[in-house]
C-alpha positions in Angstrom: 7.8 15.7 207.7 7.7 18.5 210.4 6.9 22.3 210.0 9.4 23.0 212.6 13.4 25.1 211.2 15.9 22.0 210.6 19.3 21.8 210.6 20.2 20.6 207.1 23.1 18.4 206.1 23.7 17.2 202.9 25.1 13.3 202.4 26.6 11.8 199.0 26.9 8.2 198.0 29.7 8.6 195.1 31.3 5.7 193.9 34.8 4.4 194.8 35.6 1.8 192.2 33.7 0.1 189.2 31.8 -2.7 190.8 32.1 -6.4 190.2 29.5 -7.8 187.9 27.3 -10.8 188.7 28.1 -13.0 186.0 28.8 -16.9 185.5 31.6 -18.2 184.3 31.8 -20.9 181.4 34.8 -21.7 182.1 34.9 -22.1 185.8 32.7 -21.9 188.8 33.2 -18.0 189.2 30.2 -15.8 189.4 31.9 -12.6 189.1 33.5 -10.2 186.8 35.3 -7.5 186.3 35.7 -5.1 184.0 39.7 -4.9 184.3 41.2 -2.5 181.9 38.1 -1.4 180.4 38.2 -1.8 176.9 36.2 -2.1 173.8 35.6 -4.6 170.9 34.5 -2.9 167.9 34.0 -5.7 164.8 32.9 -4.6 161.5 31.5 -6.8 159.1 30.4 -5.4 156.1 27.5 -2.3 157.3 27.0 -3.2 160.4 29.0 -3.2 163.3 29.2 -5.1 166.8 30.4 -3.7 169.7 31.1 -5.6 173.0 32.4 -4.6 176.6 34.8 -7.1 177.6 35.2 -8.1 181.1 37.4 -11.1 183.0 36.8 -13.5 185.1 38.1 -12.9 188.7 38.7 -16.6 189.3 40.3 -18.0 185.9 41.2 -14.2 184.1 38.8 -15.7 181.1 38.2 -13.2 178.9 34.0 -12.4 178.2 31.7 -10.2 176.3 29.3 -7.9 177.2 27.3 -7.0 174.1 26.8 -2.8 173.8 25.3 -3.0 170.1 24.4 -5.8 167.8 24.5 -5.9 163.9 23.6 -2.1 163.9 24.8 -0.2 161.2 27.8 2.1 161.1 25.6 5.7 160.2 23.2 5.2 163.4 26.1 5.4 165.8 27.0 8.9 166.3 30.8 9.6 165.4 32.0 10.5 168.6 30.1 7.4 170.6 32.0 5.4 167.8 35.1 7.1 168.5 34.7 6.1 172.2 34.5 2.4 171.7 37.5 2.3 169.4 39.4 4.6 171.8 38.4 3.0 174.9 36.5 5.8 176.7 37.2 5.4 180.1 33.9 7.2 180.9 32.2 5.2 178.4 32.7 2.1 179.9 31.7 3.7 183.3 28.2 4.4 181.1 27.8 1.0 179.7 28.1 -0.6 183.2 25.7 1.6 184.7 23.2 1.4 181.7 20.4 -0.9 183.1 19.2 -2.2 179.8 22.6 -3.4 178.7 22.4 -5.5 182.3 19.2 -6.8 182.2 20.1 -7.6 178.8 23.4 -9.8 179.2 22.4 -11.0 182.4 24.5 -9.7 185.1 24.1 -7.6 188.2 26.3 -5.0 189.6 27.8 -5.6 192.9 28.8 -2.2 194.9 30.3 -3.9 197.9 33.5 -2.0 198.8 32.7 0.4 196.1 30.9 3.4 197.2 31.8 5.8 200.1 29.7 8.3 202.2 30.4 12.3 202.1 28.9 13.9 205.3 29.9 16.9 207.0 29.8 16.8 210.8 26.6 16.4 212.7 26.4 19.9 215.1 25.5 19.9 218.6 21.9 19.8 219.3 20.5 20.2 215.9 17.4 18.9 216.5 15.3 18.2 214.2 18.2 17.3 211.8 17.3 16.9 208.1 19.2 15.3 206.2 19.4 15.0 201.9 20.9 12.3 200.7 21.9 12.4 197.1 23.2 9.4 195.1 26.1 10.5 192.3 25.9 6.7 190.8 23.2 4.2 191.1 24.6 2.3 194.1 21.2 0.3 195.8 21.2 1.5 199.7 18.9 0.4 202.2 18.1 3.8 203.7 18.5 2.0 207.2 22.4 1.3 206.7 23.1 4.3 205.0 21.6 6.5 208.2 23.3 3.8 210.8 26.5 3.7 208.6 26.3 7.7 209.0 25.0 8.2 212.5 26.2 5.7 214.2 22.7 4.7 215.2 21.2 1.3 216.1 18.7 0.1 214.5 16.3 0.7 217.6 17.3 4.0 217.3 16.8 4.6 213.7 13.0 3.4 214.0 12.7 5.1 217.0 14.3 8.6 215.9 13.9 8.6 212.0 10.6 10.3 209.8 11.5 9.1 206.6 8.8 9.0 203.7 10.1 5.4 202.3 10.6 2.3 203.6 14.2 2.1 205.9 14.3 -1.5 204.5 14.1 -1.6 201.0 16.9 -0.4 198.6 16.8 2.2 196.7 18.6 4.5 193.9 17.4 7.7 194.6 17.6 10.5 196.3 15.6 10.9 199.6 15.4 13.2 203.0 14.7 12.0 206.7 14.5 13.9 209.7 16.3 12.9 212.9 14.4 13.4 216.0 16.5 14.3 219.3 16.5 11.2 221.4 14.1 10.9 224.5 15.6 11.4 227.6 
């Protein structure tokens, strides 16, 4: 970036709200779901156990399952991960719905409209170069370019023009990056 002292501010993308999930309805012509009260299904049958994440439709309240484990058996879950499912771990089912694998799994996608906020302190008077460090506390995908112009208050002119940034302003990501803001030409 620049060798030059920067002023450094520190952004965080937390999240709000569970997000909706991506998912099609059999029942009606929804594609989304929620998690709603966040519960468990734990079914035993015999040694093994099956554990699902159920979620509702938002258009017909249908009740689905998200599978979490599948004909494992009881001994290779650890006791208090069992414990969770059967007492509806409120931060377990944050986990589950975050876990990528479980997603690309089942099928769904998250969807973090409305469901993530931005922390920053107050930009300073004339702080240029300003660095910024952006930090993500949940997996919500950013384009770096709304994130800065959601922050700023830039344009998009004025991002390309004023931002160093070492990935692309256009394509989301996950994790955790720094630009530098230039002080506009005058």
């Amino acid at each position: 970036m620049s060798s030059h002292p920067h002023t450094v501010l520190p952004w965080a993308v937390r999240r709000t709200g569970l997000p909706l999930l991506h998912l099609r309805c059999v029942a009606c012509s929804s594609g989304h779901a929620t998690v709603g009260s966040g519960k468990f299904r734990v079914n035993a049958n015999g040694k093994r156990l099956d554990v699902w994440l159920l979620v509702n439709c938002v258009g017909c309240d249908r009740t689905g399952k998200i599978t979490v484990h599948d004909r494992v058996t009881v001994r290779s879950l650890p006791a208090g991960l069992l414990a969770g499912y059967s007492g509806n771990s409120p931060s377990l089912v944050v986990d589950t719905l975050l876990d990528p694998l479980i997603a690309r799994r089942s099928r769904f996608a998250l969807d973090w409209d409305g469901c993530w906020e931005l922390h920053a302190p107050p930009v300073p008077e004339n702080p240029w170069p300003l660095q910024v460090t952006v930090a993500f506390q949940d997996p919500v995908p950013l384009r770096p370019e709304r994130l800065i112009a959601w922050g700023l208050g830039l344009s998009r002119k004025e991002i390309a023009a004023r931002v160093k940034i070492d990935i692309p302003l256009n394509r989301r990501t996950r994790q955790d990056f720094t630009f530098v803001l230039l002080g506009s030409a005058r």
